[in-house]
C-alpha positions in Angstrom: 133.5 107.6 158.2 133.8 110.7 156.8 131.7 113.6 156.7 132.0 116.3 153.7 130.6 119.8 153.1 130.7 122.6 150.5 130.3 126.0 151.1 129.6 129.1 148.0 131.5 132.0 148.9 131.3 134.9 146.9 134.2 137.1 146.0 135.1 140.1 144.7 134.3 141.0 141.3 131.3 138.7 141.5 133.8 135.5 141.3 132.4 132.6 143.2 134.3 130.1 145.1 133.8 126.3 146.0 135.2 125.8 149.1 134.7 122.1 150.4 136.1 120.5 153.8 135.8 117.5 155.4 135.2 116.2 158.8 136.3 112.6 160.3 136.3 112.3 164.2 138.0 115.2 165.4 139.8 116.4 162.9 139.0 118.6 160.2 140.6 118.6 156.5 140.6 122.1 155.1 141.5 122.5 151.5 144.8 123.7 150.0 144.4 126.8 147.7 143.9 125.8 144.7 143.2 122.4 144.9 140.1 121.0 144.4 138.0 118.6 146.1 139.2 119.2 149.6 139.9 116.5 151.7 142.1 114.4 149.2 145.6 117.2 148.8 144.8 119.0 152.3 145.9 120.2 155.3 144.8 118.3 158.8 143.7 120.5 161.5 143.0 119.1 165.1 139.8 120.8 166.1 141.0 121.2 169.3 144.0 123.8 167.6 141.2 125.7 166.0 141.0 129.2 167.5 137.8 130.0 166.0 134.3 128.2 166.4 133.2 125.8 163.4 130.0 124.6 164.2 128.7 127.5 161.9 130.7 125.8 159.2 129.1 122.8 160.1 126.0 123.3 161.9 125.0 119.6 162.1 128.5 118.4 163.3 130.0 118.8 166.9 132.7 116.7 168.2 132.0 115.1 171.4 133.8 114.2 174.6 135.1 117.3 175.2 133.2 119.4 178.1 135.1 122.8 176.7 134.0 122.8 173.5 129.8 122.8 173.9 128.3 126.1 175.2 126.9 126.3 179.2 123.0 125.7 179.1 123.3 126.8 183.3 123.5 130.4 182.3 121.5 133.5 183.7 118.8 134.9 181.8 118.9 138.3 180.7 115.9 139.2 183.5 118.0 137.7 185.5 121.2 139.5 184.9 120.0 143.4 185.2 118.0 142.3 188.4 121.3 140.6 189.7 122.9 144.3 188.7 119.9 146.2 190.6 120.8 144.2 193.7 124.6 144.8 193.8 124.3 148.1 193.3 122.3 148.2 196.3 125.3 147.2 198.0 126.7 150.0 197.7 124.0 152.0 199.8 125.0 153.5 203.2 121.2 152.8 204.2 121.6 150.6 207.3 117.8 149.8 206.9 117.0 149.4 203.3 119.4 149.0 200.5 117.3 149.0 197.1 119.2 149.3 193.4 117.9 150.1 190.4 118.9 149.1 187.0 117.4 150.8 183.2 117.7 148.7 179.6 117.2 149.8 176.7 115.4 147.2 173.7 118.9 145.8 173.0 119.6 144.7 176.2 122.1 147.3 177.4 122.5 149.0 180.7 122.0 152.5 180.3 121.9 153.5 184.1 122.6 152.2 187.4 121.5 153.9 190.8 121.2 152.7 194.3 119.6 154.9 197.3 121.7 157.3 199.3 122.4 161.1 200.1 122.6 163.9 197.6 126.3 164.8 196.0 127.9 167.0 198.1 126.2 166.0 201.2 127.7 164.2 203.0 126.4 160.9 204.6 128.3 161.0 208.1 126.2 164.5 209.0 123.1 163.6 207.2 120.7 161.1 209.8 119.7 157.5 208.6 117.0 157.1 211.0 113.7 156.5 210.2 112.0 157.8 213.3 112.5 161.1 215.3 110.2 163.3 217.1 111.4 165.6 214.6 110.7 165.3 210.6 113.9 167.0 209.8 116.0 164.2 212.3 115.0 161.1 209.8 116.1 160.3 206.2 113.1 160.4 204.1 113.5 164.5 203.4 117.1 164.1 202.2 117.6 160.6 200.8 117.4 160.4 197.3 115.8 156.4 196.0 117.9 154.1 193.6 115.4 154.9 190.7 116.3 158.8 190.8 119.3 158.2 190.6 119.8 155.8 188.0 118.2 158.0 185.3 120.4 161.1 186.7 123.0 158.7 186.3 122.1 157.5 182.7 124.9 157.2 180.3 122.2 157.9 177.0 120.5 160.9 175.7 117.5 159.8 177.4 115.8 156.4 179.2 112.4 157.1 176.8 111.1 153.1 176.5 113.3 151.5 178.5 112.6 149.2 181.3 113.2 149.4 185.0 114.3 146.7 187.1 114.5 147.7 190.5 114.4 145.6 194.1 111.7 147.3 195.8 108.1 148.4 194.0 108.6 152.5 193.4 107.2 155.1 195.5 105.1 157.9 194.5 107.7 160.4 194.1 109.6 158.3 191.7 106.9 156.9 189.9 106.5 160.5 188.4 109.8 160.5 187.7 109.9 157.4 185.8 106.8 158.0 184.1 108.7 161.6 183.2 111.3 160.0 181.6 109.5 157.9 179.8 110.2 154.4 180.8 107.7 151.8 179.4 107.8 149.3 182.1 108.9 148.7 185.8 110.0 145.4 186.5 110.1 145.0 190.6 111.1 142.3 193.3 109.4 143.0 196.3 106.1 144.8 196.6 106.0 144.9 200.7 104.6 148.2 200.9 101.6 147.5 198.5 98.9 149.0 200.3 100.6 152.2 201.8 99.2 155.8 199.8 102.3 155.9 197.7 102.6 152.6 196.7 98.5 153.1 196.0 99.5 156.5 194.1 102.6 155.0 192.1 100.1 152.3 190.6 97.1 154.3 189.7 99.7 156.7 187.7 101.3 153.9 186.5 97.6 153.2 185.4 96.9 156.6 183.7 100.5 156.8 182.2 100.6 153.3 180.4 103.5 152.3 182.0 103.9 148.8 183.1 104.7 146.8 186.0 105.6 143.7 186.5 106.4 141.5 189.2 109.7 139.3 188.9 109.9 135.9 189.5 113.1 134.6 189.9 114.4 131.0 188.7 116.7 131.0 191.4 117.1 132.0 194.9 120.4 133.6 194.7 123.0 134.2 192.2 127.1 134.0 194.1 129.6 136.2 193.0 132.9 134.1 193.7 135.4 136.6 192.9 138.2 133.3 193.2 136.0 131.2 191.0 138.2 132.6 187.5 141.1 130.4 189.3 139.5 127.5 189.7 139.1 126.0 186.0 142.0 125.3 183.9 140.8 125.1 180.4 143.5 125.9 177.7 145.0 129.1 177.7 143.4 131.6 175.2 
């Protein structure tokens, strides 16, 4: 059996054209120019030759049997994706306790800054201590390390991060919360939440509060996501 369709296109001038194709088990029969209706005088195309999509062109009609030629449905969600980005750049951290990433969006779904937590440019992270304990103050990290979520808005790669979202592994601490309710952002979307009843964490939420900015707890859909870096060699579709 076969299956026929006719598409209007407009062209310039105002003209408009009939354009009609037909479709019989994997093949599709595209008109010759100036010969009308298609599918008698045509040209046979194998679909599998085509290097464009055409199930816009035919919307209701998809060949089957072939794997290559239907779109994943095991894909990550977008939520998904910039928390997955959050947590590998925390992989970059030198932190040899906590290594926390932070990752801001824009509406359209585009990274506009990355950050992860370490030492301030210029000093350097051999002479700088990574302890979190010390009879002295000064001998820990917390007065020199600066958190993912600072750096990710100095690191923004827009004018500003005004109503974006955050998605960062680890809930924010005071000091940051200011800074992302400084900046702007409109929501905070967070992994973990471990130090939910420490001051800051009590202070970060109650400004959070006043400001209007939102936080929200993620739920993943999945327990991990694996980068296989050898996994590009391991299908063979046809070339591009």
């Amino acid at each position: 059996m076969m299956l026929c369709q006719e598409k209007v296109q407009h062209g310039g001038g105002g003209s408009i054209k009939h354009i009609k194709s037909c479709f019989s088990g994997s093949r599709v029969f595209l008109p010759v120019p100036g010969v009308y209706p298609a599918g008698l005088p045509g040209v046979v195309v194998d679909i599998k030759d085509l290097p464009v999509e055409i199930s816009g062109f035919f919307p209701a009609i998809r060949p089957v049997g072939d794997e290559l030629s239907q779109k994943r449905e095991d894909y990550i969600e977008w939520c998904e994706y910039f928390m997955a980005v959050a947590f590998l750049a925390a992989q970059r951290s030198k932190d040899p306790n906590s290594q926390v990433g932070a990752c801001i969006v824009n509406s359209e779904n585009k990274i506009v800054g990355i950050g992860y937590n370490g030492m301030p440019n210029g000093c350097h992270d051999d002479v700088l201590p990574w302890g979190r304990t010390a009879q002295n103050k000064l001998d820990t990290k917390y007065p020199y390390v600066c958190h993912a979520e600072l750096n990710a808005i100095m690191n923004k790669n827009s004018a500003d991060v005004k109503n974006c979202d955050m998605y960062v592994a680890l809930f924010p601490c005071n000091e940051c919360a200011k800074l992302i309710i400084q900046a702007g952002i409109k929501e905070v979307i967070f992994m973990s939440d471990k130090y939910h009843d420490s001051p800051e964490m009590q202070a970060s939420r109650y400004m959070f509060d006043l400001s209007g900015v939102k936080y929200t707890k993620f739920v993943p859909k999945r327990k991990k996501i694996v980068i296989d870096f050898d996994s590009i060699n391991v299908s063979t579709p046809k070339p591009l």
